[in-house]
C-alpha positions as CSV (number, residue, x, y, z in Angstrom):
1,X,135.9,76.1,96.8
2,X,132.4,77.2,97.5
3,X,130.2,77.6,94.4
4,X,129.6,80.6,93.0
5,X,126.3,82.2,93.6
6,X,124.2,85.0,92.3
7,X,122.6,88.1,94.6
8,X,119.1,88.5,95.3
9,X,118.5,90.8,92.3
10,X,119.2,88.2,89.5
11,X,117.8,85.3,91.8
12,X,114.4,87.1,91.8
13,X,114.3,87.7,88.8
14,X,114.6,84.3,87.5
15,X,112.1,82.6,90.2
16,X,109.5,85.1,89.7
17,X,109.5,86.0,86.1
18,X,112.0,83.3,84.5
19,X,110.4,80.0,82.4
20,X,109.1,78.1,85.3
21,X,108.6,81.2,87.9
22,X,105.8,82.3,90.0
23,X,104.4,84.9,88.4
24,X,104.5,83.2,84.9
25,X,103.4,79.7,85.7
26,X,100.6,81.3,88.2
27,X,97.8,83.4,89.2
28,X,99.2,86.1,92.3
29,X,95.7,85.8,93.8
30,X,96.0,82.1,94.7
31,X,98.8,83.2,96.7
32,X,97.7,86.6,98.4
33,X,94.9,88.8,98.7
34,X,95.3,92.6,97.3
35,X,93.2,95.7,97.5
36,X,92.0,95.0,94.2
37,X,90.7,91.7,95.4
38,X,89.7,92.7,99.2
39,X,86.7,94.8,97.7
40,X,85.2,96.3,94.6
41,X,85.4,99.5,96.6
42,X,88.5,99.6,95.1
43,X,88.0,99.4,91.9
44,X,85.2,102.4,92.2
45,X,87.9,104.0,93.2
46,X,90.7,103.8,90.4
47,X,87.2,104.4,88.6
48,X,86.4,108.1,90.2
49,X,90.1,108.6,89.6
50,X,90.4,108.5,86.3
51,X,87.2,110.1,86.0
52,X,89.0,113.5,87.6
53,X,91.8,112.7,84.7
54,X,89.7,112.9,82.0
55,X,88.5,116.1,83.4
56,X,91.3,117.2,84.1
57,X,92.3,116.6,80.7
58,X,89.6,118.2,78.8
59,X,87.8,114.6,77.7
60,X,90.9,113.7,75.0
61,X,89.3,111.1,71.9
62,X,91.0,108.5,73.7
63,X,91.6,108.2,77.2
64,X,94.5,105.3,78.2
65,X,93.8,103.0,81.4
66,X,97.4,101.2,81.7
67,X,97.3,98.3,84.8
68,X,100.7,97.8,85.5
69,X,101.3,94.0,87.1
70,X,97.6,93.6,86.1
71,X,97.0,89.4,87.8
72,X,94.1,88.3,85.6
73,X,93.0,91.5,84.6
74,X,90.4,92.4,88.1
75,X,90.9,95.7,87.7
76,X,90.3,96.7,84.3
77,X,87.6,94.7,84.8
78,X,86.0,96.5,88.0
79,X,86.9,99.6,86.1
80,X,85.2,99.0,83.1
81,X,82.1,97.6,85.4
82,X,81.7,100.5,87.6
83,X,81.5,103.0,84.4
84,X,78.6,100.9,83.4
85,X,76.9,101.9,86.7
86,X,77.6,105.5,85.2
87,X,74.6,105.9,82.9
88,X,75.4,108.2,80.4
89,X,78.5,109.7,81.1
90,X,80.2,106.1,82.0
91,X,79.3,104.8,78.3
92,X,80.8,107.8,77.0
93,X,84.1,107.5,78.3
94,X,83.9,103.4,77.7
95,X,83.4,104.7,74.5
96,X,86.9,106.3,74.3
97,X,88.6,104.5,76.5
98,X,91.4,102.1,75.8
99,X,92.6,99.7,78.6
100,X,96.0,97.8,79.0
101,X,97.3,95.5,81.4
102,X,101.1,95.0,81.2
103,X,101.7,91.1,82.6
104,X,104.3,88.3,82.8
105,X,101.5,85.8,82.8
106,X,99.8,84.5,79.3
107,X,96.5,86.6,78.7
108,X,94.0,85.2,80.8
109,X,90.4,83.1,79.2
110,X,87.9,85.0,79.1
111,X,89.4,88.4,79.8
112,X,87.4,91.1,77.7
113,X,88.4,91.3,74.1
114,X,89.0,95.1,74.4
115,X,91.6,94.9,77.1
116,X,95.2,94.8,75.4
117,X,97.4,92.4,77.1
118,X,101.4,92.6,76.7
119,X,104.1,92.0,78.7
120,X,106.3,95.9,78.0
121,X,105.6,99.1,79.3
122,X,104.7,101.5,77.6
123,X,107.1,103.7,75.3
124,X,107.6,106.9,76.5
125,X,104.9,109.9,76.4
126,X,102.5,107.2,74.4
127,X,99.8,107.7,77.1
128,X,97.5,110.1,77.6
129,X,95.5,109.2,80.6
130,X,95.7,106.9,83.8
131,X,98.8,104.4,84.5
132,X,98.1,102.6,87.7
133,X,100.4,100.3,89.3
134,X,99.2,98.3,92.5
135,X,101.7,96.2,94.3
136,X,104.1,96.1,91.1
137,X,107.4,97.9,92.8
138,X,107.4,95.5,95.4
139,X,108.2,92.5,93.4
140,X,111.0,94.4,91.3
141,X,114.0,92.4,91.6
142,X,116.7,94.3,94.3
143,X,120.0,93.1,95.9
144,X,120.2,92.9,99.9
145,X,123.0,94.4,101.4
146,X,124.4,93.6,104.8
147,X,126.9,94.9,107.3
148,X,129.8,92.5,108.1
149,X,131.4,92.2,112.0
150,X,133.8,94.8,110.8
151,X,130.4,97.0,109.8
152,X,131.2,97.1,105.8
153,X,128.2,96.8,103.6
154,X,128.6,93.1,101.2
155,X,126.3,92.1,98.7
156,X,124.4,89.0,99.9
157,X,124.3,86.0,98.1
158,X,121.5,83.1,98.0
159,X,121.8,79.1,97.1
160,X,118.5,78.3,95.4
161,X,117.2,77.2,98.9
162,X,117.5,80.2,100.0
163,X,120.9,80.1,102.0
164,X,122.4,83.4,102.1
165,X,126.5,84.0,102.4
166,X,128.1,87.3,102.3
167,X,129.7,88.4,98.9
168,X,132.1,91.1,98.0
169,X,131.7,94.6,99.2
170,X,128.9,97.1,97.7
171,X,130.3,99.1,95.6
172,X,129.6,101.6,92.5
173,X,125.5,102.6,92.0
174,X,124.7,100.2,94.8
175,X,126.7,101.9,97.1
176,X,126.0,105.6,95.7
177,X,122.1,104.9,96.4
178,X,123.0,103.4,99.8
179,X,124.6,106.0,100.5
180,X,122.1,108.6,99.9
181,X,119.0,106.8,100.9
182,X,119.4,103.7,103.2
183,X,122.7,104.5,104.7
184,X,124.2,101.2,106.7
185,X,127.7,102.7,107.7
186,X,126.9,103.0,111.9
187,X,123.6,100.8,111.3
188,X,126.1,98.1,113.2
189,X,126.5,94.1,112.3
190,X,123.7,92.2,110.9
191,X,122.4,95.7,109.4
192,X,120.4,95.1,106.3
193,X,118.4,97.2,103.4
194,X,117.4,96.5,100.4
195,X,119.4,98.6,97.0
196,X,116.0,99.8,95.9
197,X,117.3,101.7,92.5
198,X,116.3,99.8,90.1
199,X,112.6,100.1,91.5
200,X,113.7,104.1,90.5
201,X,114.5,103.5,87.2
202,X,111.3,101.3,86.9
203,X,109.0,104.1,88.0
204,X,110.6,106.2,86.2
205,X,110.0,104.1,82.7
206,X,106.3,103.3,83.6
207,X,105.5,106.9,85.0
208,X,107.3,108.1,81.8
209,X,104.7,106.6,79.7
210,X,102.7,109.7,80.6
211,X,102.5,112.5,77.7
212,X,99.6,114.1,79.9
213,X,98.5,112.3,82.6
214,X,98.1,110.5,86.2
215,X,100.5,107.5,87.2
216,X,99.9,105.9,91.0
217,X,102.1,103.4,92.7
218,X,100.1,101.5,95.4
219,X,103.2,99.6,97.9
220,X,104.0,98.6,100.8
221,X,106.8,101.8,102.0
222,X,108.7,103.0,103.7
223,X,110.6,106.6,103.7
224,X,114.1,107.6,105.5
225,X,113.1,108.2,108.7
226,X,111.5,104.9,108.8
227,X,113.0,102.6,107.3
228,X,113.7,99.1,109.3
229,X,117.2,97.9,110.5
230,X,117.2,94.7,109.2
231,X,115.5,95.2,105.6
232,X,112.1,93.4,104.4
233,X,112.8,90.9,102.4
234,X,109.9,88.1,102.5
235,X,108.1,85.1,100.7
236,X,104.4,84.0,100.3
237,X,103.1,81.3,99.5
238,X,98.9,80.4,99.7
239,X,97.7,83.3,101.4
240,X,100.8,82.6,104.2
241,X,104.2,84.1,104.8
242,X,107.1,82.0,104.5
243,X,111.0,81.8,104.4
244,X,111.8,83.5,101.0
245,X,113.1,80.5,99.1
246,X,113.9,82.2,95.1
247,X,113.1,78.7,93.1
248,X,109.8,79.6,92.0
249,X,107.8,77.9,94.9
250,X,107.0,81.5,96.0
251,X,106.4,85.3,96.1
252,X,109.5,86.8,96.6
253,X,109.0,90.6,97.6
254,X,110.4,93.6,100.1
255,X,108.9,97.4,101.1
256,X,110.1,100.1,98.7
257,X,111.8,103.0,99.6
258,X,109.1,105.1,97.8
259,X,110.7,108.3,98.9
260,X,113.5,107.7,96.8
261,X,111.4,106.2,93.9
262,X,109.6,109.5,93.9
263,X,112.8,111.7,93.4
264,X,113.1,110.4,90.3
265,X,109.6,110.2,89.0
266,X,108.8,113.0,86.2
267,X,106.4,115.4,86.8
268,X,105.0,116.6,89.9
269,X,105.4,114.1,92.7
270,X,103.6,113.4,96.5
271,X,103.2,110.7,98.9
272,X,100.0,109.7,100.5
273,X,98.5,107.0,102.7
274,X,95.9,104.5,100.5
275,X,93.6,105.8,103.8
276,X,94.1,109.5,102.6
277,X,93.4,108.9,99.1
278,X,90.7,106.5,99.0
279,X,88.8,109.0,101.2
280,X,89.4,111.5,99.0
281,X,88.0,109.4,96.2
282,X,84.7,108.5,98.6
283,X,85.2,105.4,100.3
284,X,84.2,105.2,103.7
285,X,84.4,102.8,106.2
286,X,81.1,104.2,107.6
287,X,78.3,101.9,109.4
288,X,74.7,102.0,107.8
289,X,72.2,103.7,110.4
290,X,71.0,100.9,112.9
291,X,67.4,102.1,112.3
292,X,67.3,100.8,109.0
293,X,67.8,97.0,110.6
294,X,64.2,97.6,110.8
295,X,62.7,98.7,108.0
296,X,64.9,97.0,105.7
297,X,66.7,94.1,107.0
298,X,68.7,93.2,103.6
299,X,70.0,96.5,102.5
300,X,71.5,97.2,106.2
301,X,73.4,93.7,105.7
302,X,74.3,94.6,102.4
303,X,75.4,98.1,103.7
304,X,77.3,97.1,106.8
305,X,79.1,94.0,104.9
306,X,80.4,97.1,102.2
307,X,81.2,98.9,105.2
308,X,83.2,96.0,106.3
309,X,85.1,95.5,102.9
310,X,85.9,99.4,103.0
311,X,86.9,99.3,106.6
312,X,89.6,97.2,105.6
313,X,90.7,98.9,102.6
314,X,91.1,102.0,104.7
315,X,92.5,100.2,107.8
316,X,95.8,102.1,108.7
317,X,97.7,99.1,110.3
318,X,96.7,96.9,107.2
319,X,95.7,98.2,103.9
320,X,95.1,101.5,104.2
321,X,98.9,102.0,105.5
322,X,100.0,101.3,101.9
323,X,101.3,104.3,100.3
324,X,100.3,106.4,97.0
325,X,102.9,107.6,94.9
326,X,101.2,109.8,92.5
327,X,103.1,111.6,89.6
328,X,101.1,114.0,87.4
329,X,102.6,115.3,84.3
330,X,100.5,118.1,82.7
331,X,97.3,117.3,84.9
332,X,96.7,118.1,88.2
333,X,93.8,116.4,90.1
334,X,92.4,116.6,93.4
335,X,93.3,113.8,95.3
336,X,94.0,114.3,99.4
């Protein structure tokens, strides 16, 4: 009798966020490199963002900055940095701000004493301000379906090295959000997608934190019309991919359907490219003038290396083809 063995979803779960998994025994950036650690660019960013918030809000007596799947803390910390290069109207809203990461991983040393640190979201319509999430979806736990030779969708099943088997049929919510979003009936043998609803229900809780406010989700997408035959499903491990293996030894992580993750979002919903919104948010990927080469030799090196860092950022084959899920509940602000 073969052994009994669990889906992806609660195999993920455990070697990413269990006693001895990735994300609580380690640091993500040892492993891979994000926007928020390709550039500070991106941190001035988040920063103009939530700068438009609290306008857009009417400057409230506290102001919340929530990082969802925060690392170490690198973006509260660019954030907090670049309103120090804001004079006066920075060290006001430092003044009223109050920043949260929410993070599997123990608080990190030296992380700045005002920065709470807790592993929950949020409870609903507690924040009043900015809720950013930046590569978080992606390493919700989902089941992988797959069609069979007779083209029925089973629930695959994976040994702790990673061996996969076919399990019983999908069935129930699995099937209901297959069905609507990532339909496999005439996708053929060998068909696969990832059952992205509880990434749904996740957005849903963390962009239903809001009681007025912005929430972004920064992922790697996808949307019906593009979604790819044989699903997404990958590891990483130091900076390189590898075989996704769910014992802890690595990132575990697949594209999110993010057009399905923003039907259920509350509030008013879109879907951008990180290109289109970090331009509307003024990063450019724009070259310093040659002529200054000659009059000042270390500020055009400076210049064109910032360029460089916000080239890639805004890359549409790399970064910049991320998308931006942004869902504003009783605050619109001008973003692309």
């Amino acid at each position: 009798m073969l052994p009994q063995l669990p889906g992806w979803r609660p195999a993920t779960a455990s070697a990413l966020y269990g006693p001895r998994g990735f994300y609580t025994r380690q640091a993500p950036a040892a492993h891979f490199r994000t926007s928020v650690h390709a550039s500070p660019h991106f941190a001035h960013a988040v920063t103009r963002l939530l700068l438009r918030v609290d306008e857009a809000l009417g400057h409230p007596p506290r102001l919340d900055l929530v990082d969802v799947g925060a690392g170490a803390g690198e973006l509260l910390a660019g954030v907090r940095a670049a309103l120090r290069e804001h004079e006066a109207a920075g060290a006001e809203v430092l003044a009223r701000l109050r920043p949260a990461a929410v993070e599997h991983r123990p608080r990190p040393e030296g992380l700045d004493p005002a920065v709470r640190w807790g592993t929950r979201l949020p409870g609903p319509e507690t924040v009043t301000g900015l809720l950013f999430a930046n590569e978080w979806l992606d390493n919700v736990p989902v089941d992988v379906a797959e069609n069979d030779r007779t083209g029925t969708a089973r629930l695959v099943l994976v040994a702790p090295d990673g061996t996969e088997r076919h399990g019983p049929p999908v069935a129930g919510a699995d099937a209901g959000w297959l069905e609507r979003w990532w339909p496999l009936a005439q996708a053929g043998e060998g068909a696969r997608a990832e059952i992205g609803h509880p990434r749904d229900a996740a957005w849903a809780r963390a962009a239903g934190a809001l009681r007025r406010g912005v929430a972004v989700a920064v992922d790697y997408g996808h949307t019906r019309a593009t979604r790819p035959p044989f699903g997404t499903l990958a590891g990483y491990r130091e900076g390189r991919a590898c075989r996704p293996v769910p014992d802890g030894s690595c990132d575990v992580t697949s594209h999110v359907a993010l057009d399905a993750v923003a039907a259920g979002a509350p509030g008013t919903t879109r879907l951008l490219t990180q290109r289109a919104a970090l331009g509307a948010l003024g990063v450019t990927g724009r070259r310093p003038q040659l002529a200054l080469a000659r009059f000042d030799p270390a500020a055009y090196v400076r210049r064109l290396s910032a360029a460089g860092e916000a080239a890639e950022l805004l890359d549409a084959g790399g970064l910049g083809g991320f998308g931006w899920l942004v869902s504003e509940v009783d605050c619109a602000v001008e973003l692309g």
